[in-house]
C-alpha positions as CSV (number, residue, x, y, z in Angstrom):
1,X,-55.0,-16.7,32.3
2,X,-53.0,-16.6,35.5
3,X,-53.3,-13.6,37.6
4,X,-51.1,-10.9,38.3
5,X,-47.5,-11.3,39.0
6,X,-45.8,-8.8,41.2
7,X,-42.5,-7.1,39.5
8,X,-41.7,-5.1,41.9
9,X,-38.5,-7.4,42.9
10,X,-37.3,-5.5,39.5
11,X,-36.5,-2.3,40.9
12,X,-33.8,-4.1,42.6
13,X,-31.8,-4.8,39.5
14,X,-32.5,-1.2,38.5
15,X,-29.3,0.6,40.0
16,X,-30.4,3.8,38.4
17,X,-33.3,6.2,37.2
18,X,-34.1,9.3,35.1
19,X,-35.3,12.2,36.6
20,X,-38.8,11.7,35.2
21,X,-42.0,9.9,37.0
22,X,-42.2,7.1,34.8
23,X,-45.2,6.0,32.4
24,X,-48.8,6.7,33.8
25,X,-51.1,5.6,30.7
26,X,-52.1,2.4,29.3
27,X,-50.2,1.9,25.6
28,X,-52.2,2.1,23.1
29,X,-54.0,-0.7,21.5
30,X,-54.5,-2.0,24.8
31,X,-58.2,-2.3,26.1
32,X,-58.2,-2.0,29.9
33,X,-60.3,-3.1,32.7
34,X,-59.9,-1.9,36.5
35,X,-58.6,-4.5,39.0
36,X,-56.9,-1.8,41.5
37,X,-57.6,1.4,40.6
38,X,-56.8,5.2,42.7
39,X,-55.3,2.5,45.5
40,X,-52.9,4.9,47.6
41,X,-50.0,3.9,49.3
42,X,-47.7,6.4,51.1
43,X,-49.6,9.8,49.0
44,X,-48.7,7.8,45.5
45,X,-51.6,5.9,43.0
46,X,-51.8,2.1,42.9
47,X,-52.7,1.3,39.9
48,X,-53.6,-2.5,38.3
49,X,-55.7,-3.0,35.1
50,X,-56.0,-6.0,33.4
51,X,-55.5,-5.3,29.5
52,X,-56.4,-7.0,26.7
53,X,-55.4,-6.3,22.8
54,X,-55.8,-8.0,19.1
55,X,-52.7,-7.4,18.3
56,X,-49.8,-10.0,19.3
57,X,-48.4,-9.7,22.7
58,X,-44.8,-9.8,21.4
59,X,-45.1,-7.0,19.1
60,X,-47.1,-5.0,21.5
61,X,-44.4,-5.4,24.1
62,X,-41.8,-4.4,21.4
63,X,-43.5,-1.3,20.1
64,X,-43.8,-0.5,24.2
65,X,-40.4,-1.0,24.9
66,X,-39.1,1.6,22.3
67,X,-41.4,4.0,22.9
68,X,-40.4,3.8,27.0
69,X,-36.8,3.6,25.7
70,X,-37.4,6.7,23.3
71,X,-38.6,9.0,26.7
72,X,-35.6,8.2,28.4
73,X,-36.8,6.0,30.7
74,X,-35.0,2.8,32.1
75,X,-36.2,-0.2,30.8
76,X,-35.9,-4.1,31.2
77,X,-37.3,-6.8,29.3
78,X,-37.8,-10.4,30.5
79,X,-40.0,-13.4,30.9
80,X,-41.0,-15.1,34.4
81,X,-43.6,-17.6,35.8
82,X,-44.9,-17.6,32.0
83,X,-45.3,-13.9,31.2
84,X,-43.6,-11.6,28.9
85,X,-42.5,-8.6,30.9
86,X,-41.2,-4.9,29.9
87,X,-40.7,-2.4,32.8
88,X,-39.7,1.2,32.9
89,X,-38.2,2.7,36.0
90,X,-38.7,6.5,36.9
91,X,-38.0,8.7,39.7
92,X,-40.4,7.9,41.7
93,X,-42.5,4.6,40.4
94,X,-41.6,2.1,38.2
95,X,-44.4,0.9,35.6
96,X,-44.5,-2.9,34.3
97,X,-46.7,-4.2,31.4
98,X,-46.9,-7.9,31.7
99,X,-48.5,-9.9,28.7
100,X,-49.3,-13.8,28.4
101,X,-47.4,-16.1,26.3
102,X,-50.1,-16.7,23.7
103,X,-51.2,-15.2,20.5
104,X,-53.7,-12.0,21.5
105,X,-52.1,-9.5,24.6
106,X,-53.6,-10.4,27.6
107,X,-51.8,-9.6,30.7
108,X,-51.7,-6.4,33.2
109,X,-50.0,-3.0,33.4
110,X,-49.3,-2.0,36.9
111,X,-47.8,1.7,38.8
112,X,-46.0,0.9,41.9
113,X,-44.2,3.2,44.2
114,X,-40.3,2.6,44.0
115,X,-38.9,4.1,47.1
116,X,-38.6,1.4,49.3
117,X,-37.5,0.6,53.0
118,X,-38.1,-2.3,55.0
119,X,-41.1,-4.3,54.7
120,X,-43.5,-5.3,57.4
121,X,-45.7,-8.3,57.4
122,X,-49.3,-7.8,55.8
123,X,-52.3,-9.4,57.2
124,X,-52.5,-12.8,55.5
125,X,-55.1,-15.8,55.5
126,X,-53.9,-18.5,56.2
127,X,-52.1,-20.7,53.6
128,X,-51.9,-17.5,51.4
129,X,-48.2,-17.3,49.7
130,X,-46.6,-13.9,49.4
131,X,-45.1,-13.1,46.1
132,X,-43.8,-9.8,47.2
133,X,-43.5,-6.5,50.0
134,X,-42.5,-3.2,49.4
135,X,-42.2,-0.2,51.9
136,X,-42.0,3.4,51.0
137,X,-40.8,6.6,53.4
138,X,-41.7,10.1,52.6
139,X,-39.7,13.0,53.5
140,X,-42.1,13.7,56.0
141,X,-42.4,10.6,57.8
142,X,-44.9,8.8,56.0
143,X,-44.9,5.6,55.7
144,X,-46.5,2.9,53.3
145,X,-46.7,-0.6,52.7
146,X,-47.8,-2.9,49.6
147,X,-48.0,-6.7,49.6
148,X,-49.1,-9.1,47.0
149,X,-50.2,-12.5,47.8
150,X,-51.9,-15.3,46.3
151,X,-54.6,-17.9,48.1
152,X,-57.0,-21.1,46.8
153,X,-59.9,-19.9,49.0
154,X,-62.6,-17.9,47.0
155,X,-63.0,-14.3,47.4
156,X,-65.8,-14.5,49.2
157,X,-63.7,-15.9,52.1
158,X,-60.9,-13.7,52.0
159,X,-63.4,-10.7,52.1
160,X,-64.6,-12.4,55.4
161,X,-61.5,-13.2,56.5
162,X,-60.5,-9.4,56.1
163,X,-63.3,-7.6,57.5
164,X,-63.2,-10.0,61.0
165,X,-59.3,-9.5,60.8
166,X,-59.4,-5.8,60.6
167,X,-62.2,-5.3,63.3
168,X,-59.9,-7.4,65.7
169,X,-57.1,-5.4,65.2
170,X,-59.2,-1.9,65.9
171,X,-59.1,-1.0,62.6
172,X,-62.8,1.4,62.2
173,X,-65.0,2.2,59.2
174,X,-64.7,-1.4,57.6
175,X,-66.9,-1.9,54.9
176,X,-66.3,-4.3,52.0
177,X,-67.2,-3.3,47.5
178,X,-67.8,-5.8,45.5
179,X,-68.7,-6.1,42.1
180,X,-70.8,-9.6,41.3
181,X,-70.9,-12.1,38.8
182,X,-74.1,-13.6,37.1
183,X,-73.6,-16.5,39.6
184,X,-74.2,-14.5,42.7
185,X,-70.2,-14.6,43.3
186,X,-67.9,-11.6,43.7
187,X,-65.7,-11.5,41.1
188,X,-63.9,-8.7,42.6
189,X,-64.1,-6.5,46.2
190,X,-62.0,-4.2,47.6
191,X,-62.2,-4.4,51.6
192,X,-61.2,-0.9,53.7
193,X,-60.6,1.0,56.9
194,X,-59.1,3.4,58.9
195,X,-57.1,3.7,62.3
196,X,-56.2,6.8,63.3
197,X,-53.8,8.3,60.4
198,X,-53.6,4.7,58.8
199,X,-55.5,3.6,56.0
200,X,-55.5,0.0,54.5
201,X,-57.4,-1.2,51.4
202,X,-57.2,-4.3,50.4
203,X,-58.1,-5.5,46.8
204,X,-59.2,-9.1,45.5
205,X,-59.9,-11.0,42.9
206,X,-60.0,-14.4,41.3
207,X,-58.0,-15.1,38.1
208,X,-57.4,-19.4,38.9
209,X,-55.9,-18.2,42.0
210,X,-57.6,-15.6,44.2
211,X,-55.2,-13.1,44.3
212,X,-54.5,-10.3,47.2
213,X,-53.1,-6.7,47.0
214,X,-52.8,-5.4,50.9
215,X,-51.8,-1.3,50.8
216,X,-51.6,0.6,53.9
217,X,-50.7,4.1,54.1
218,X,-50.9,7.2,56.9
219,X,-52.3,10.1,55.7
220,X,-51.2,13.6,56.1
């Protein structure tokens, strides 16, 4: 199965939003597993779980969208790069689940953060493609940033590439979790540090692709 798809381009299309968050919890029948979870950007909750269900992906996606539509939430419903997608848009965060085109639901279901501003440029390795940025300004000041990006180089190599990238740009505290396969290989780390009031995580895994979620965030 190919690996997560960023959606966040769909809050564009999105003109307008009720006055509620917008949907937290897995739907039900939906088994999930943690690819990015409690990942903070700009004092609001990453969150990307690859699912899994029995049940087939179109009439899970169906039953989801009513029930989004039902709480008064805006919703969209489309299909891209091979996925079936239904998103909600809240105040706040907009909430996609995205399943495969295949028989059983196998996809992800993903909380981003919806305000946006400009953009900056995430720490990439090279030849990685970047599928999508987002910015987000608090009343406060505060200011976060989420990237996704995609690369053929195992995670293994990103995680080294990230850890010498951050230490040359002064970030401090870096340190590197990963959880390992049978084979000796990490099938999944999530690489951090800390600068002064900025904190970046960045989360990898391989699905085909190696796939790259950068977040950076100041703190209060």
């Amino acid at each position: 199965m190919r690996g997560f798809v960023s959606i966040l381009a769909l809050a564009a299309a999105c003109t307008a939003a009720p006055s509620a968050a917008c949907p937290q919890k897995v739907p039900a029948g939906l088994a999930p597993t943690v690819v990015g979870e409690g990942v903070r950007v700009d004092g609001l909750t990453l969150s990307i779980l690859q699912v899994r269900g029995a049940e087939p992906g179109e009439a899970v996606l169906d039953r989801v969208e009513q029930a989004w539509r039902a709480e008064g939430y805006r919703v969209k419903r489309n299909r891209a790069a091979g996925w079936n997608i239904v998103s909600a848009l809240g105040e706040r965060c907009l909430s996609t689940l995205q399943l495969a085109e295949r028989g059983s639901a196998e996809g992800f279901f993903a909380v981003n953060p919806l305000t946006r501003a400009r953009a900056g440029t995430p720490p990439a390795p090279p030849g990685a493609r970047l599928l999508s940025a987002v910015s987000s300004k608090e009343d406060d000041g505060r200011r976060g940033t989420m990237a996704a990006l995609v690369s053929q180089q195992p995670v293994d190599a990103l995680r080294e590439y990230y850890m010498q990238r951050l230490r040359r740009d002064r970030w401090e505290s870096v340190r590197a979790d990963a959880r390992g396969s049978a084979e000796g290989r990490s099938d999944s780390v999530v690489v951090s540090a800390q600068r002064g009031r900025e904190r970046i995580e960045v989360v990898l895994w391989r699905d085909i692709e190696s796939h790259i979620v950068v977040n950076q965030a100041e703190a209060l």
